[in-house]
C-alpha positions in Angstrom: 1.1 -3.3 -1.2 2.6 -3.0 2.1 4.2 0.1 1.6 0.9 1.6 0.1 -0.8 0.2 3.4 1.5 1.6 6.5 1.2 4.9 4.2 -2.5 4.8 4.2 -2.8 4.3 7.6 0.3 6.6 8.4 -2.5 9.3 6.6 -5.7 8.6 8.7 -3.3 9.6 11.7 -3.8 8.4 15.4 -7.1 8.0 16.8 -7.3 10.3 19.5 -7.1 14.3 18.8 -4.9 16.9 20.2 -6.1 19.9 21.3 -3.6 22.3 19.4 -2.4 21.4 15.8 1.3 21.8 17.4 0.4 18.8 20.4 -1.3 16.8 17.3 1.6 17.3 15.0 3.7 16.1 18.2 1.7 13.1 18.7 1.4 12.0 15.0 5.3 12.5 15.0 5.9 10.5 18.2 3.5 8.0 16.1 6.0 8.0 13.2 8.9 6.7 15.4 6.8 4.3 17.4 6.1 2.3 14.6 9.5 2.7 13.0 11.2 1.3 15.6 8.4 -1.6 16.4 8.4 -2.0 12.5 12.2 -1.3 10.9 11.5 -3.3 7.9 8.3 -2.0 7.1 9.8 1.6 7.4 12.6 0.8 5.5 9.8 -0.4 2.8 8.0 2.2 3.2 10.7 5.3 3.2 13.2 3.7 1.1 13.8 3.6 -3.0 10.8 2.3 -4.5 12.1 0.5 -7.2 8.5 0.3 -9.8 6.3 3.5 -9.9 3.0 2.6 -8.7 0.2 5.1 -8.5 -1.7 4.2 -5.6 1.6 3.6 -3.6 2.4 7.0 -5.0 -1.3 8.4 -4.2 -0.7 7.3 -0.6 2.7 8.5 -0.3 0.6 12.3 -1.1 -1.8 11.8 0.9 0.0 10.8 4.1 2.4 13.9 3.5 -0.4 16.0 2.6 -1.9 15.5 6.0 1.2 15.7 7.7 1.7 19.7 5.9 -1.8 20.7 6.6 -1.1 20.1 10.5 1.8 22.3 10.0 0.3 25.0 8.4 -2.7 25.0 10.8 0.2 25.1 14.0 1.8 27.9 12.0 -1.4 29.6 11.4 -1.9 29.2 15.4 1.4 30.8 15.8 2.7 27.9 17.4 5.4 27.5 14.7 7.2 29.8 12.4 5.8 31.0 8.9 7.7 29.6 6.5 7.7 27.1 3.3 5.3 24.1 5.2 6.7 20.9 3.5 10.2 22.3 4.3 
């Protein structure tokens, strides 16, 4: 549950907008190792083994990359990064 809960709100991203996909994609990275180093056990949780499958810890876990991949593909589309395999 806690796992499924950081990853939620790992997906709604941070608050405040960027004005390029590239600065956004900065920011929600910056955001990533904030909170892992405020939170070590909770990303450890989170980015570790999960040792039962669960399909709204799973669910979340696609969602939070998902959003993470789209702001890749909109900085790449904004020539700000190369073209390429997004997820990679």
């Amino acid at each position: 549950a806690v796992a499924e809960r950081e990853l939620a709100r790992q997906a709604r991203g941070p608050k405040a907008r960027a004005k390029t996909p590239l600065a956004e994609l900065r920011m929600r990275m910056h955001g990533y190792i904030r909170w892992a180093r405020a939170y070590p056990q909770r990303f450890k949780l989170t980015f570790g083994a999960w040792t039962k499958d669960n399909s709204a810890l799973g669910e979340a876990a696609a969602s939070a990359l998902g959003g993470l991949i789209d702001l890749v593909v909109r900085a790449q589309e904004a020539g700000a990064l190369p073209q390429g395999e997004p997820e990679r």
